[in-house]
C-alpha positions as CSV (number, residue, x, y, z in Angstrom):
1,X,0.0,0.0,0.0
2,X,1.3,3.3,-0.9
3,X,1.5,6.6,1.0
4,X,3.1,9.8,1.1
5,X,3.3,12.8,-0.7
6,X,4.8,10.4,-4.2
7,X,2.1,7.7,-3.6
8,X,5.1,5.7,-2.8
9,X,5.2,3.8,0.5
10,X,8.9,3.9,2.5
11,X,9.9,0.4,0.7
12,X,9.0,1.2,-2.9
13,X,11.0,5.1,-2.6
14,X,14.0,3.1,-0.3
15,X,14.3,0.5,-3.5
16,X,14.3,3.3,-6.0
17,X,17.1,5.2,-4.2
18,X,19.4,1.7,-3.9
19,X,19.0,1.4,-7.7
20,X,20.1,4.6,-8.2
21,X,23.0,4.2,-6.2
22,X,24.1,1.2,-7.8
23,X,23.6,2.8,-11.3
24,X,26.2,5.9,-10.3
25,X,28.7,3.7,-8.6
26,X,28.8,1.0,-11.2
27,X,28.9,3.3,-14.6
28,X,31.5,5.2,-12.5
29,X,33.6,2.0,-12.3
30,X,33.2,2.0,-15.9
31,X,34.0,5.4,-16.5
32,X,37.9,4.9,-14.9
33,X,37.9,0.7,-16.4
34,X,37.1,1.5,-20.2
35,X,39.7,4.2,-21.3
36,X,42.6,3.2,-19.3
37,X,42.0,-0.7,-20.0
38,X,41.6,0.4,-23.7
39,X,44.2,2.3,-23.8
40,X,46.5,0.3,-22.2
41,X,45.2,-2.4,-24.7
42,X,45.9,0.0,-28.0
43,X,49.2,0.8,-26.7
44,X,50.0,-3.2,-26.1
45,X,48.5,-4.6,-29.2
46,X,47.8,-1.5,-31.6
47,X,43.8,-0.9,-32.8
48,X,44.3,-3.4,-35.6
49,X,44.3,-6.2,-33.0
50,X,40.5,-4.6,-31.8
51,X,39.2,-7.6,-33.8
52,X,41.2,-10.8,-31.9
53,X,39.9,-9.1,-28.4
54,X,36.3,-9.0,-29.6
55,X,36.7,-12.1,-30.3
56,X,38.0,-13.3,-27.2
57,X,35.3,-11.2,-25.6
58,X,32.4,-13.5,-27.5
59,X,34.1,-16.6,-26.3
60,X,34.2,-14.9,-22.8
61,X,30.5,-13.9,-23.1
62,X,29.5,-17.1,-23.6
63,X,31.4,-18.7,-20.7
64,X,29.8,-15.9,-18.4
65,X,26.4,-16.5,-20.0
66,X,26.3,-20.7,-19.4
67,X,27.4,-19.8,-15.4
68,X,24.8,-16.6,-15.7
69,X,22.3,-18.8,-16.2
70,X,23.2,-21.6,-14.2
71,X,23.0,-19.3,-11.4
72,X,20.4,-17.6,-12.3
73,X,17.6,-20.4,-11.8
74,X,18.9,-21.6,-8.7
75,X,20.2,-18.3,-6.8
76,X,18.1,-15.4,-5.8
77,X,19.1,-12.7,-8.0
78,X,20.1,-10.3,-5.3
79,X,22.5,-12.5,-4.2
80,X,23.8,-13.0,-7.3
81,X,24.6,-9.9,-7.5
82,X,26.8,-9.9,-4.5
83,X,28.7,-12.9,-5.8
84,X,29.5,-11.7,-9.4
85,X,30.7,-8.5,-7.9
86,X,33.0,-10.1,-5.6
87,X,34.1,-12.6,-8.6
88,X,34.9,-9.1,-10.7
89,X,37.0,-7.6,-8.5
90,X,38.9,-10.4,-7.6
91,X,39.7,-11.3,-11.1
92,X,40.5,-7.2,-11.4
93,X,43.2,-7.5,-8.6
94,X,44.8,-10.8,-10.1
95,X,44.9,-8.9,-14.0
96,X,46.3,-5.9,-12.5
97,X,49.4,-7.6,-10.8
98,X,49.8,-9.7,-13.9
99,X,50.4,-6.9,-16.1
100,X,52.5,-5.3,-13.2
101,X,54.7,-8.6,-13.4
102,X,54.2,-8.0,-17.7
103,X,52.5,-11.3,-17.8
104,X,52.1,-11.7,-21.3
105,X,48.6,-11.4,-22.6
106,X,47.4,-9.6,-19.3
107,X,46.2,-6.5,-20.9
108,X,44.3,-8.8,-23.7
109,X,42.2,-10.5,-20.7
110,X,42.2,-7.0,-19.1
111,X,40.1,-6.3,-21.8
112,X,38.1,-9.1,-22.1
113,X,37.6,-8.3,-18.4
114,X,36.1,-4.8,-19.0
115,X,33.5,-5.7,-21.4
116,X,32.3,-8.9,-19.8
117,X,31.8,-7.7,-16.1
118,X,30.0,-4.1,-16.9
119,X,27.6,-5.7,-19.3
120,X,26.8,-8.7,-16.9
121,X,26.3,-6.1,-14.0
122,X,23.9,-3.9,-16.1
123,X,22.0,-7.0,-17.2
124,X,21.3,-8.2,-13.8
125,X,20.5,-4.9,-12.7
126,X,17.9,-4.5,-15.6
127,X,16.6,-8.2,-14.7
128,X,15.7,-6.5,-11.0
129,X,14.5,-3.6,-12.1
130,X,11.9,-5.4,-14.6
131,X,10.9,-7.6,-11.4
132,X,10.1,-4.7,-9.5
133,X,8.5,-1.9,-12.0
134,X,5.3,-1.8,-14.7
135,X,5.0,0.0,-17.7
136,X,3.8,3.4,-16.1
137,X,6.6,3.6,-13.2
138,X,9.2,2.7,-15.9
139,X,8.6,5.2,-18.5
140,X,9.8,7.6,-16.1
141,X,12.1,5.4,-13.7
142,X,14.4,4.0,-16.3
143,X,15.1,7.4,-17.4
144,X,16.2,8.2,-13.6
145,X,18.4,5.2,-13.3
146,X,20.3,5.9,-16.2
147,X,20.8,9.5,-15.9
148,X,22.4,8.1,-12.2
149,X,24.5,6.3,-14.1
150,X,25.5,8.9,-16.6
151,X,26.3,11.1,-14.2
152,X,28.5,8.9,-12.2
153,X,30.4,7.8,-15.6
154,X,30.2,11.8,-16.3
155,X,32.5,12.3,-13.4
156,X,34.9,9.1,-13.6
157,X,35.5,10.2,-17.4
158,X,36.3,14.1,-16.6
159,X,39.2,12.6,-14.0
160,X,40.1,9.5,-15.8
161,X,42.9,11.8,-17.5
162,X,44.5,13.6,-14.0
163,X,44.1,9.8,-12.5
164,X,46.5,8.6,-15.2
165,X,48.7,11.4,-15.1
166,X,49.2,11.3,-11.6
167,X,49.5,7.5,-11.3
168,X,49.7,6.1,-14.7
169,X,47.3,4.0,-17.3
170,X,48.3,0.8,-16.1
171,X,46.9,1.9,-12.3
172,X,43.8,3.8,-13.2
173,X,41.7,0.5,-13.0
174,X,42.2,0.3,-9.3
175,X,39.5,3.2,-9.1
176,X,37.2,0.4,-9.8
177,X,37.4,-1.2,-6.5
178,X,35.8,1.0,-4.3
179,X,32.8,1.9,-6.8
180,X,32.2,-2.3,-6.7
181,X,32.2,-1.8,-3.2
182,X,29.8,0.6,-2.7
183,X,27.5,-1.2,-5.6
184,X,28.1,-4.8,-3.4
185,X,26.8,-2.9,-0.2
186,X,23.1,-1.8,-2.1
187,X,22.7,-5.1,-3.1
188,X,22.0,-6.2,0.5
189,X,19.7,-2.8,0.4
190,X,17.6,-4.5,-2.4
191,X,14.6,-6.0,-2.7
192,X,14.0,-9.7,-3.3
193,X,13.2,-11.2,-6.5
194,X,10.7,-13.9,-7.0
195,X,9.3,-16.0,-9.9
196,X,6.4,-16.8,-10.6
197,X,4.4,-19.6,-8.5
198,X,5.0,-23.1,-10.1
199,X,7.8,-21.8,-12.9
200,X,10.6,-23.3,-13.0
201,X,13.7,-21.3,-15.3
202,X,15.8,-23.5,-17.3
203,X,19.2,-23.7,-15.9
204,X,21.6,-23.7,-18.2
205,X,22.5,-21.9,-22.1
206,X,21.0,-24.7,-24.1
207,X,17.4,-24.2,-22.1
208,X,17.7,-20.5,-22.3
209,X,18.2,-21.1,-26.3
210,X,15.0,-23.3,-26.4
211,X,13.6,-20.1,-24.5
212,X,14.2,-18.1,-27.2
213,X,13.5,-21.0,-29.9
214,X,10.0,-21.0,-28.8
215,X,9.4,-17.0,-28.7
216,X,9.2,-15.1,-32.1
217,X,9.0,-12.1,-29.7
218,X,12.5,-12.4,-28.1
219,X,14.3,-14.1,-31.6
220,X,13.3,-10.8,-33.0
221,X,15.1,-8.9,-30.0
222,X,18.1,-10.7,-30.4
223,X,18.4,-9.5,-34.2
224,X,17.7,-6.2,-33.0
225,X,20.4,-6.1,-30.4
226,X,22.7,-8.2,-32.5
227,X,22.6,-5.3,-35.9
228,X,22.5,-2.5,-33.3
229,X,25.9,-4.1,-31.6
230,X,27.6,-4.6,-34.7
231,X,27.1,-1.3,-35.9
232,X,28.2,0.6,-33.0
233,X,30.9,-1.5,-32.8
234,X,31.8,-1.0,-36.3
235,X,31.8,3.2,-35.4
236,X,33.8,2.1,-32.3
237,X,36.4,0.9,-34.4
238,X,36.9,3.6,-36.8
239,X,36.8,6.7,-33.8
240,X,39.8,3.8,-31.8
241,X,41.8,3.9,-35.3
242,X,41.6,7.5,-35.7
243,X,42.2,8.1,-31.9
244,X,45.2,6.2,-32.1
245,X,47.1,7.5,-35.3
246,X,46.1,11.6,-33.6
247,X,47.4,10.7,-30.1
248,X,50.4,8.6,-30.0
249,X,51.1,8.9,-26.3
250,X,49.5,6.5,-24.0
251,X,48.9,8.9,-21.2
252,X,47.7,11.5,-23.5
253,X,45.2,9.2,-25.3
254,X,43.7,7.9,-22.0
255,X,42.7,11.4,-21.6
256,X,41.0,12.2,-24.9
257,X,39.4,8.9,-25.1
258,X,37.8,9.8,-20.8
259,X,37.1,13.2,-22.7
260,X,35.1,11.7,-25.5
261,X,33.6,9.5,-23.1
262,X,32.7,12.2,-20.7
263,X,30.6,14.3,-23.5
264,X,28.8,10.8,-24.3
265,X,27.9,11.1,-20.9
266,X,27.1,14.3,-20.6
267,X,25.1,13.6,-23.5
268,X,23.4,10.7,-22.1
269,X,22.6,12.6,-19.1
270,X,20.5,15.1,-20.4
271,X,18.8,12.7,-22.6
272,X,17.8,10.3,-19.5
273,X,16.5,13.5,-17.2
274,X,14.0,13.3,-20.7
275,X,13.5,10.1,-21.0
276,X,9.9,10.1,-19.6
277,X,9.2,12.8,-21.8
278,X,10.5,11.6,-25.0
279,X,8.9,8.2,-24.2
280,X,5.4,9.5,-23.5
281,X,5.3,11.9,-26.4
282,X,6.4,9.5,-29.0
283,X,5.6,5.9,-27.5
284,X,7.8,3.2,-27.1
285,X,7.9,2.6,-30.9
286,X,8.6,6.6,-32.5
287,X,11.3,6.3,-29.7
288,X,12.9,3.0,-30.9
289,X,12.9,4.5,-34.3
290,X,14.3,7.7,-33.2
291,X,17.5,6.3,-32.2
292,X,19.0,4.5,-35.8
293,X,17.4,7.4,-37.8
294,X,19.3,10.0,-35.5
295,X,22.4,8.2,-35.5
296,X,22.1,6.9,-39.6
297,X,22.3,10.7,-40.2
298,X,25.6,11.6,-38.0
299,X,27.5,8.7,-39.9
300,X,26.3,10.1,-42.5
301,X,28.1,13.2,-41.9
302,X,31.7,11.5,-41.2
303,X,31.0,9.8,-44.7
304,X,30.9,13.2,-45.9
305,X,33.5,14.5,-43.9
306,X,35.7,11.8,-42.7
307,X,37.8,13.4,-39.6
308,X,38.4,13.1,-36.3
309,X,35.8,15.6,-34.9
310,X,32.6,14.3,-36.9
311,X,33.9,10.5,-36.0
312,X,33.9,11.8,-32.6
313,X,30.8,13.0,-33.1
314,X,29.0,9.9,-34.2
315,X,30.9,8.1,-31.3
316,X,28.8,10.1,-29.2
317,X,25.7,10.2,-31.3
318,X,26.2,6.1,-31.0
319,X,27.2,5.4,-27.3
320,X,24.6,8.3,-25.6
321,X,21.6,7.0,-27.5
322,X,22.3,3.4,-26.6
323,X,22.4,4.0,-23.0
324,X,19.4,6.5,-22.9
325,X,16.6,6.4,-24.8
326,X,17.7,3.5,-26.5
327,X,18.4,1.3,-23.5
328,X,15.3,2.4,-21.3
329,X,12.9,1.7,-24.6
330,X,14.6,-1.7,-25.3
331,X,14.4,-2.8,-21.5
332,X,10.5,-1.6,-21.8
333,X,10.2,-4.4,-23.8
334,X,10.8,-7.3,-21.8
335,X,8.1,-5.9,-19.5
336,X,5.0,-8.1,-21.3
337,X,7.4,-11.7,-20.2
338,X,7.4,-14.0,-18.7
339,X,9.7,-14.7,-15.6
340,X,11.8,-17.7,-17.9
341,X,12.1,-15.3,-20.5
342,X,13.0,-12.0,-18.4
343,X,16.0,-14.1,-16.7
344,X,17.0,-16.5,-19.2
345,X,15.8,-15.8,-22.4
346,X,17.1,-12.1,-21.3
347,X,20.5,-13.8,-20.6
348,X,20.8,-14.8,-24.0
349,X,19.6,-11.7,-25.6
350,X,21.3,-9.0,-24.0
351,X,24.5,-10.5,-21.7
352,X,25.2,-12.9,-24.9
353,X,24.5,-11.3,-28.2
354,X,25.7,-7.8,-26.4
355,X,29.4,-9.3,-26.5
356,X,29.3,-12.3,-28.9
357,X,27.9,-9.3,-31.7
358,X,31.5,-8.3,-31.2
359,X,33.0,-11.7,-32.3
360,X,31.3,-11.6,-35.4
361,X,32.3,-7.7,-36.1
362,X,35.6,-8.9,-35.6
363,X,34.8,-11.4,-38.6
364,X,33.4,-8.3,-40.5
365,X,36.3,-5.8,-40.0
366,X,39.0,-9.0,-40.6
367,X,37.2,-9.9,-43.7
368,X,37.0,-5.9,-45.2
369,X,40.9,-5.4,-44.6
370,X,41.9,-8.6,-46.6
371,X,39.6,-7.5,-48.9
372,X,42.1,-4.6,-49.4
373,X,38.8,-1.7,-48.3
374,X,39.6,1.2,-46.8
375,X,39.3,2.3,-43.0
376,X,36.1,4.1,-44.3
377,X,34.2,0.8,-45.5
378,X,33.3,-0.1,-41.9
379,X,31.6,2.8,-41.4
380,X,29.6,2.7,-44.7
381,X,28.4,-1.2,-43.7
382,X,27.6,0.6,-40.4
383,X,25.2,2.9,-42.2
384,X,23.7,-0.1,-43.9
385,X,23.2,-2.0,-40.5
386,X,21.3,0.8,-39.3
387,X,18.8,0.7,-42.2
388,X,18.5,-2.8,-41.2
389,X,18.0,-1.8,-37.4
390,X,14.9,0.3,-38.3
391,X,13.2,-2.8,-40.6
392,X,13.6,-5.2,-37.3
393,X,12.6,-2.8,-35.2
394,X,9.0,-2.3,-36.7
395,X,8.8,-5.8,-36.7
396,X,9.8,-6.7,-32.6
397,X,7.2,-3.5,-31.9
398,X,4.2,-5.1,-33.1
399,X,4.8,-7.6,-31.0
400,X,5.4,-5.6,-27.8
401,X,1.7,-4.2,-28.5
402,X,0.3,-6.8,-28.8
403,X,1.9,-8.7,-26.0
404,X,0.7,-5.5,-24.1
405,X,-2.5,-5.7,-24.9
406,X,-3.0,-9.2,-24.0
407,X,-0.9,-8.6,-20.4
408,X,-3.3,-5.9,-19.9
409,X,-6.9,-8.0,-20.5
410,X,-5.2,-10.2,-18.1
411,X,-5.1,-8.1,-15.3
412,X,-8.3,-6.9,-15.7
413,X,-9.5,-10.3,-15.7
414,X,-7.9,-10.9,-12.6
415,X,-8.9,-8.0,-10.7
416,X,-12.7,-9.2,-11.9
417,X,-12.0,-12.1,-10.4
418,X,-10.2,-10.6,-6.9
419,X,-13.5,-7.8,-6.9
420,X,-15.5,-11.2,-6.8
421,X,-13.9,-13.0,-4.8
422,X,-13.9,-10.2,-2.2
423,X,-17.7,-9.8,-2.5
């Protein structure tokens, strides 16, 4: 029962505030992991080996996907939490003194480290929040959690640069470790998750595949997710090439890269603080459709003018739309699931095709340079991918409106029945 001036009851405004919490700390962990570990990575390996580590990162995904989901249908998911955040920094502190010690290949799992952790983290963060929130609280919710996060990454990517000047690249990942902290400590603060009486979630990859097998609605997601990955990751690796042949020093290019990375949040920020307003003006499905048609038209101005600043740009354009608007739409849409398919079938989706997209980019990019095309080709397939992001994303929202519609006869039904009963 709700009271209060919010219509919120103590419990319900106490769970919002620990989300929020967790969203600054953890995208701040991020904002001091992902330039130095890149960096450190590009200095290491050069930007032409971007390809190898995304495909390492896919095989990683995976790994973390079958143990996701393992986990997943026997552990609560708040204690979950607690134990993959332990796992993370633990393997941070052992890749950290391996790369002191210039183990070889510790900056390669370094990497692989950065993108599997944050990405697992956000997932099971989203999986709580769609436990706990319906349609009408989410619209404006999501849009607060993320702008948490973006203004905790925000302030990690404005000091990333001073951090690594004052103690070096290879050291700046240590910041993470107290932002994991803090997150561990709000996952005692949240609420508990529960399924659904008499469901029982599949408990392992394979099942979560048969999840999927059996839902047109998440298969679709998936392609969605999967064109929208490779495309950003395609833009990802032209701004890393260009980044790298402007700012040869490692130091120095740790800063740009926080710099960039500070304006995508700065970015994201102020479209989060809107997200409720963009989202109720133009529905889930104009704001889906927003997103590639925005972004389609500022790689279509580096195409035009192929340097540095517009690639920057459409780094931006590509990083603040997918975790605003972008990401609080998308998550909208597991809303009408069921509990198998909001945990495992979700585990596939997003966790899995997030990272394992990469892999096959890697395939794309590899395949383009023996092909003897230009640096420019990946971002004209990019533009291409996008054209196919708008055709799958008409498709997966007629889906979610349906699916809507049905979850929404239901209730009624069942409040029919409670009104009833009651009588």
């Amino acid at each position: 029962m709700s009271d209060g001036p919010t219509g919120r009851s103590p419990d319900e405004r106490r769970t919002i505030v620990v989300l929020c919490v967790f969203c600054f700390s953890l995208l701040m962990s991020y904002g001091f992991a992902r330039p130095s570990v890149e960096s450190l990575f590009v200095d290491t390996y050069t930007s032409k080996s971007l390809p190898y580590a995304w495909l390492g990162v896919a095989v990683a995904a995976t790994l973390a996907t079958i143990v996701y989901g393992r986990a997943a249908g026997r552990m609560e998911l708040t204690r979950l939490f607690g134990a993959v955040i332990g796992i993370v920094c633990g393997l941070l502190v052992l890749l950290l003194g391996a790369a002191h010690l210039d183990v070889p290949g510790a900056p390669y799992l370094l990497y692989l480290w950065k993108d599997v952790y944050i990405v697992v983290l956000v997932e099971l963060f989203w999986t709580v929040a769609n436990s706990h929130f319906k349609l009408e609280e989410a619209r404006w919710l999501y849009g607060i959690f993320l702008a948490c996060g973006a203004v905790g990454g925000a302030i990690a990517n404005h000091f990333v640069g001073d951090v690594a000047a004052l103690v070096g690249t290879e050291r700046t990942p240590l910041m993470v470790l107290p932002m994991l902290t803090i997150c561990f400590v709000t996952t005692r603060l949240m609420p508990k998750t529960r399924k659904a009486k008499g469901e029982k979630p599949p408990t392992d990859l394979l099942a979560g595949l048969r999840v999927i097998q059996a839902s047109r609605y998440l298969g679709l997601l998936l392609a969605v997710i999967a064109t929208v990955q490779v495309a950003v990751t395609l833009i990802d690796y032209q701004f890393n090439v260009l980044v790298e042949a402007a700012y040869p020093d490692k130091d120095v290019r740790t800063g740009v890269v926080g710099s960039v990375y500070f304006y995508i949040e700065v970015v994201s920020f102020t479209l989060q603080i809107g997200t409720g307003v963009v989202v109720r003006l133009l529905g889930v499905t104009g704001t889906l459709l927003a997103v590639p048609l925005l972004l389609g038209a500022a790689v279509t101005v580096f195409l035009a003018a192929p340097m540095f600043l517009t690639m920057a740009v459409s780094k931006v354009a590509s990083k603040a739309m997918d975790y605003s608007i972008f990401r609080a739409a998308k998550e909208m849409l597991y809303l009408p699931l069921t509990y198998s398919e909001r945990t495992q079938g979700k585990a596939v989706v997003d966790i899995l095709t997030y990272r394992v997209a990469k892999g096959g980019t890697s395939f794309l990019v590899l395949g383009l340079e023996a092909a003897g095309a230009s640096a420019m080709a990946a971002s004209g397939v990019a533009l291409g991918l996008i054209a196919g992001w708008v055709a799958l994303t008409v498709a997966i929202v007629r889906r979610y409106t349906r699916r809507m519609a049905d979850a929404a006869r239901l209730e009624a039904v069942g409040a029919e029945v409670e009104e009833s009963d009651g009588s």
